[in-house]
N, C-alpha and C positions, 0 to 999 in steps of 0.2 A: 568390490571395494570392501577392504577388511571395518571392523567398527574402529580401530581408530583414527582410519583416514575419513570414516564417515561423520565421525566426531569433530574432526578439525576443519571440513568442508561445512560445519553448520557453524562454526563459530570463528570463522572465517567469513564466511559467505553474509553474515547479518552484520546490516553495521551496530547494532546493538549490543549481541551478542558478541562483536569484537572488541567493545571496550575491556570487555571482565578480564580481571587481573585470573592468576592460577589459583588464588580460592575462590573466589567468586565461581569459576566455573566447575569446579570440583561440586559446589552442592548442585548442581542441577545435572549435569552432564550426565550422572550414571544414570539417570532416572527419564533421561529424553529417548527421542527417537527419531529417526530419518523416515517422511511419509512423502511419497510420492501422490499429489494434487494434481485431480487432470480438469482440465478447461470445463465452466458448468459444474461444477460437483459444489453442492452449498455446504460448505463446512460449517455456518449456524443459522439457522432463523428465527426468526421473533418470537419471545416468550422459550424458547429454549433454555436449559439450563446447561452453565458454560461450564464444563471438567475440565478442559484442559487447554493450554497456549499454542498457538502456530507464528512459530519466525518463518517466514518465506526464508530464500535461499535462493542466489542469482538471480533471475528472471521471473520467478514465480511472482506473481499481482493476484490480490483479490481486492474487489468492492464491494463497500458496505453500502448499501439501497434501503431506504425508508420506504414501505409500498401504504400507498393508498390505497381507498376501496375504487371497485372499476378497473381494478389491474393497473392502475397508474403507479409507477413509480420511479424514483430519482437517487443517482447517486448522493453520497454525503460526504466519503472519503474515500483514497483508496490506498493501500497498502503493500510495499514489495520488499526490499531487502530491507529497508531503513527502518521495520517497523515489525510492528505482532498485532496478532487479532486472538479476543476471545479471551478477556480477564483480565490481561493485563496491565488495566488504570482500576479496575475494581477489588475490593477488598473480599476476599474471598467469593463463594459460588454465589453469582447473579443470574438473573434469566437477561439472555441478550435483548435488546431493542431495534438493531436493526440486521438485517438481513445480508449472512457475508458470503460472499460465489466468487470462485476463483475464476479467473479473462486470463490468466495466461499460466498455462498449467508446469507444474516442475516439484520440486523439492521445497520440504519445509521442517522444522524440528518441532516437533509436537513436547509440552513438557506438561503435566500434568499440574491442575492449581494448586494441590494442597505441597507439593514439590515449591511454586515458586512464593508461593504464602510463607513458608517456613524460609525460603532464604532470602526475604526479605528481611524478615523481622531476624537474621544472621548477622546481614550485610549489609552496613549503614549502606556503599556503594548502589548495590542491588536497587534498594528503596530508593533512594535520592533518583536513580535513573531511571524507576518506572513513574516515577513522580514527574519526574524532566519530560519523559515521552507522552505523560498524559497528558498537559501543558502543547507539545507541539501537535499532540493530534484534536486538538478542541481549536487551537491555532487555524486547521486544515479545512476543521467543519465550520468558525467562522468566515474564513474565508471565501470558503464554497459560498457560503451566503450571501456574502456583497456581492461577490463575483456574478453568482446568477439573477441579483437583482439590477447590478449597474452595467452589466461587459457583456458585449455581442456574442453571438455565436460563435461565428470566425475566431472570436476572440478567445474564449473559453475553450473551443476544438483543440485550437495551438497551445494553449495550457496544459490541458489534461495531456495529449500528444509526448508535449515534453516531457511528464511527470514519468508516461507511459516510456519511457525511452530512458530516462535513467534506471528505470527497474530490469525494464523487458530487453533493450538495447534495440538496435535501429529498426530492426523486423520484429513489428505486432503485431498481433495473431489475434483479429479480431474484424468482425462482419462489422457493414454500416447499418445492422441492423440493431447490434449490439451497441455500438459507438451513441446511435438517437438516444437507446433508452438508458443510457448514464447520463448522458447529457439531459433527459427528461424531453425533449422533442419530437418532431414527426420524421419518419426516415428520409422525407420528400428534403424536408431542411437540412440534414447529414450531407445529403446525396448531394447538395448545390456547394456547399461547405467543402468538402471533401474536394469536390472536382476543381475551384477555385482554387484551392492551395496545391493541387495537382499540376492547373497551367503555369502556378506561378512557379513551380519545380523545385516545393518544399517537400510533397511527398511523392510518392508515387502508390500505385495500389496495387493488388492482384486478387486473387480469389479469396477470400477470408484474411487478409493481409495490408496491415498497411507499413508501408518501408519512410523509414523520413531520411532525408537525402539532403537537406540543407538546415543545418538546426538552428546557426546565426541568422535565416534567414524565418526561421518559425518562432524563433526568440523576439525577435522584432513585431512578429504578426502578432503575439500572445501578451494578453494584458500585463499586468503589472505582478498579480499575484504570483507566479509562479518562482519571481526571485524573491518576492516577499518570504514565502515558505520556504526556502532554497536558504537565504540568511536567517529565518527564524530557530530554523533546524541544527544549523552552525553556532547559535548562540545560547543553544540550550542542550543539546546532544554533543554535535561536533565529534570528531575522532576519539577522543579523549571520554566520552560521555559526560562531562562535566563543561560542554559549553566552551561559549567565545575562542572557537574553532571557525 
């Protein structure tokens, strides 16, 4: 793949990244890169210092995990085309807070911060949209919150599932081992969860895999939040980047 179909496959491929007009993309473009993320690989952890931005690209998902002591730990958000990890709501170099691992491995545009610091303060655009994006991803991590304080398991599995599924598409590549601990659970509880929405023949599974197979029918099982963020994200990002989309 020459670099400018590699260029137009990351700014294509992010819905972020597809709003930018032909200036907009000009300041960052030359200075990006195409990095191939494989499943497991922590691209930040806590108290690191963040250099540089990651737009996922088709499929590629990573989650953000807050860990406690005891090895406990819980997702907070997760992120795949619609989004970026690693500076992108902060004002220049921060040390990160929480802990970001890619679940479903693929392509991402790497763009370096002092690159997108400088085409903010360019690009009213630029600014106004990582401003819009930090807005919807504090949206994600409130949500996460009520959600795991008020909404069942079943109920939160078929959320994240779906979230999983607009990024990753039908086939997730992801153990029920993995699946407990974003959810923060015991794998015993996954395993009952899973099989449940199995009989009812929302999903189906295989070896490191889970496929969904009836999504109106996993829309139905999944709380409320999932359309909640689904229209938060339309009315502050939207196609357009500017919202009420």
């Amino acid at each position: 793949m020459d670099e400018l179909t590699r260029a137009d496959q990351a700014f294509s491929g992010n819905r972020l990244l597809s709003t930018f007009s032909r200036e907009a993309r000009a300041l960052i473009e030359p200075f990006g890169e195409i990095t191939e993320l494989k499943a497991g690989e922590v691209v930040l952890a806590r108290g690191e210092q963040v250099h540089s931005s990651l737009f996922p690209i088709g499929p590629t998902m990573i989650s953000m995990t807050v860990e406690l002591s005891g090895g406990r730990s819980a997702e907070v958000a997760s992120i795949g085309r619609e989004g970026a990890v690693g500076g992108i709501v902060s004002c220049g170099h921060a040390p990160a807070f929480s802990r970001s691992e890619v679940l479903v491995g693929g392509p991402a545009f790497r763009v370096p911060m002092e690159v997108l610091e400088d085409a903010k303060k360019r690009s009213p655009f630029i600014s106004n949209l990582f401003c819009r994006y930090s807005d919807y991803l504090l949206a994600q991590v409130m949500q996460s919150v009520v959600c795991n304080s008020f909404h069942s398991i079943p109920e939160r599995a078929a959320r994240w599932l779906l979230h999983a599924q607009d990024r990753a598409g039908d086939r997730i590549e992801l153990t029920q081992e993995a699946f407990a601990g974003l959810l923060g659970v015991q794998r015993t509880t996954v395993n009952a969860v899973v099989q449940t929405l199995q009989s009812e023949h929302l999903i189906a599974t295989g070896r490191g895999v889970i496929r969904v197979t009836d999504r109106a029918g996993l829309k139905r099982r999944a709380c409320e939040c999932y359309q909640r963020l689904q229209d938060h994200f339309g009315a502050v990002i939207g196609v357009s980047g500017r919202g009420t989309t």
